[in-house]
C-alpha positions, 0 to 999 in steps of 0.5 A: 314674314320670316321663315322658319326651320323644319315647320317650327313657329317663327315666334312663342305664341304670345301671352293674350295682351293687347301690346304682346299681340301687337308686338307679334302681328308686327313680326309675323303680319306686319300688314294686319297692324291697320287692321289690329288697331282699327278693331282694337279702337273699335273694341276699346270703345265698345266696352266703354259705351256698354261698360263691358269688357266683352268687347275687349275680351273677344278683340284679344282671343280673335287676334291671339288666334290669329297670331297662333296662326300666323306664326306657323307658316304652313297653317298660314299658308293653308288657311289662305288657300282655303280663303282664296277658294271660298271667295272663288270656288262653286258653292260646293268649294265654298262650303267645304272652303268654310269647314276648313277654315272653321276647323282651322280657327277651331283648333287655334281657340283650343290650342290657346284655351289649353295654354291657359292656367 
């Protein structure tokens, strides 16, 4: 991953399309693109069994969360940091580990929902 200057993003949040998104996990996690296409097959195929673009739907504002993320190294860097304490800290780390994530990936969804028109 690149670095940035005085904590700016590394790239414009991306519009929520599947190639935008895959594109911008390239530049900023390269190693998740096994991971962006397994779910996206996954995805894909969910909504053509149920003939639902549910699946679809959740793929995209999952990966558009993690890319807004992503792109700011500092909130990268603490959400892995209370990542690796949820898998190895005491019961009382984890929780707190668990609050701290959710709220990280709280403020990534409203950060996005207010982008949209």
């Amino acid at each position: 991953m690149t670095t940035s200057a005085a904590g700016q993003p590394l790239i414009p949040q991306p519009p929520s399309t599947v190639t935008a998104l895959r594109q911008a996990v390239a530049q900023v996690s390269p190693a998740a693109l096994p991971a962006f296409t397994r779910e996206l097959d996954l995805a894909a195929d969910q909504s053509r069994q149920g003939s639902d673009l549910a699946p679809l739907q959740r793929f995209i504002a999952q990966w558009a969360a993690y890319v807004h993320i992503q792109r700011q190294p500092q909130l990268a860097g603490e959400l892995r940091r209370w990542e690796d304490t949820a898998a190895t800290g005491n019961a009382a780390q984890a929780r707190r580990a668990a609050t701290e994530i959710g709220r990280i990936l709280d403020a990534a969804h409203t950060a996005l929902a207010a982008r949209r028109p």
